[in-house]
Structures are given as C-alpha cells and as structure tokens.
C-alpha positions, -999 to +999 in steps of 0.1 A: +000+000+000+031+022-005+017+062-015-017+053-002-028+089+005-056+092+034-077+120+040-089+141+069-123+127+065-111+090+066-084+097+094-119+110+110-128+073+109-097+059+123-090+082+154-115+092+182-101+126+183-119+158+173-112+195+171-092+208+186-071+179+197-071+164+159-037+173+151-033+157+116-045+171+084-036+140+063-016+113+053+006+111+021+024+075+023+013+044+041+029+010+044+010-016+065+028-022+096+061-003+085+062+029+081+039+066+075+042+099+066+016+124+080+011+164+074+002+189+099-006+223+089+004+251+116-020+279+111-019+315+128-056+301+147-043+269+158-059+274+196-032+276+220-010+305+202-026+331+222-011+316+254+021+299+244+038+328+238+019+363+231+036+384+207+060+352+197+038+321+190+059+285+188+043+255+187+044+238+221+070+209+221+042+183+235+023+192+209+045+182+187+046+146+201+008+141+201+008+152+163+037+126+159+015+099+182-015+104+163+001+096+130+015+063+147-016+055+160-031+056+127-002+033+109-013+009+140-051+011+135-050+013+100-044-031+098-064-035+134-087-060+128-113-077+149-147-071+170-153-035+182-130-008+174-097-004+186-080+026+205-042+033+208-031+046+242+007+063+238+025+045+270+061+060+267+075+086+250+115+081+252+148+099+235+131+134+230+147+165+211+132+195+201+156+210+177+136+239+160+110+261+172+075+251+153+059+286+140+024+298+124+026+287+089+053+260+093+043+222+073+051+194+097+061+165+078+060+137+108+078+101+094+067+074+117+088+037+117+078+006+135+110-001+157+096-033+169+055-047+172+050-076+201+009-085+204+000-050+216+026-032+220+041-012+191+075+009+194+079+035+168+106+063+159+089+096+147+107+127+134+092+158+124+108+180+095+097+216+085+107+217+048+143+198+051+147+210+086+148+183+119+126+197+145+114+175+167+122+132+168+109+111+195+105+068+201+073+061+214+057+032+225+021+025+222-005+001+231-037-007+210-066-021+227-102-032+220-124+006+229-151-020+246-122-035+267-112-003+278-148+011+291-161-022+313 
C-alpha cells in the first residue's frame, strides 16, 4: 500500500479525536505495519498560540509529540482487525529532542517507523521535518486495545 494517500475525512474514521485535539491534516504514504508519513498544517488560529507565547507564537513541544503519536496510532489502526473498534493509548515517550522552534505557517512533515510490534505493543521512531529542517524526533511506545475492553 506504498503512496496510499488518506484523507482528513477517513483519518476521521480511524482516530477518536476531534477539534481541537485532531492534530493531523492527512496522510501522504502508508505501508502496512512499517512505516507513515503524515502532514500537519500550523495555522496562525491553531488554539493555543494566544497563550504559548503572546507576541512570539511557537508550537508547544508536546504538541509536537501528540501530532507525531497520532500519525502512529493511525499506521497501528490502520491493519487493526477484529470485533469493536480499537484505540491506541501512547504509553512512553522516550529519547526526545526538540531541535527547531515550530511557527504559524510552518508544514510538519512527521515520518513514523515501527522499531519493533509484540501483540499490543508497538515501538515506533517519529521525526518531524519543516521543509528539510529536523525539528522535533521522538521513540514512542504505544498500546492498541479493543475501545469495549477499555470502558467495562
């Protein structure tokens, strides 16, 4: 399924989250258990610019990893099969760097890898670019669960 593109609409379907927290605009490339590229659009309304910092907005750094987690979660979900839907939990966040400050009108390319998938458990390496630039890279590990397991 390599350049599978997915849009916002169908990325809608995949993840629970919903404005404001839905951090990813779409996806542009797509292999099954290996690897995906995502796009988030930084825009001058984005809601949390007013606050963090007035008069110099930058994108907050754990910001950053939720955009990155949510475009892991969707590689994981994306092949989740079985009864009810699933839901991915981010469990650990490890080997953080913020390199660049993340402005208004910046284009966050976020490359997620599988590192290594055990049952559950998934272990991914993201990095975030801005054009060519290395801003933000991150290993995360995350768990995907049945939503139905989760809520009894």
């Amino acid at each position: 399924m390599a350049g599978l593109e997915i849009t916002c609409q169908e990325i809608q379907s995949i993840l629970p989250h919903r404005y404001p927290f839905l951090l990813v605009d779409k996806i542009v490339d797509f292999e099954a258990g290996q690897r995906i590229i995502g796009v988030k659009n930084v825009t001058c309304n984005e809601p949390y610019f007013p606050g963090h910092f007035p008069g110099q907005p930058v994108m907050p750094g754990v910001l950053q990893l939720e955009v990155m987690a949510q475009v892991g979660a969707v590689l994981a979900l994306k092949g989740a099969e079985g009864p009810g839907r699933s839901i991915v939990y981010l469990a650990g966040v490890d080997k953080a760097k913020f390199r660049k400050p993340v402005f208004p009108g910046d284009q966050l390319k976020v490359e997620v890898n599988v590192l290594k998938q055990k049952s559950a458990f998934w272990k991914m390496q993201g990095k975030i670019h801005v054009e060519s630039t290395l801003v933000c890279e991150a290993e995360m590990t995350a768990m995907v669960t049945n939503e139905s397991a989760t809520t009894s």
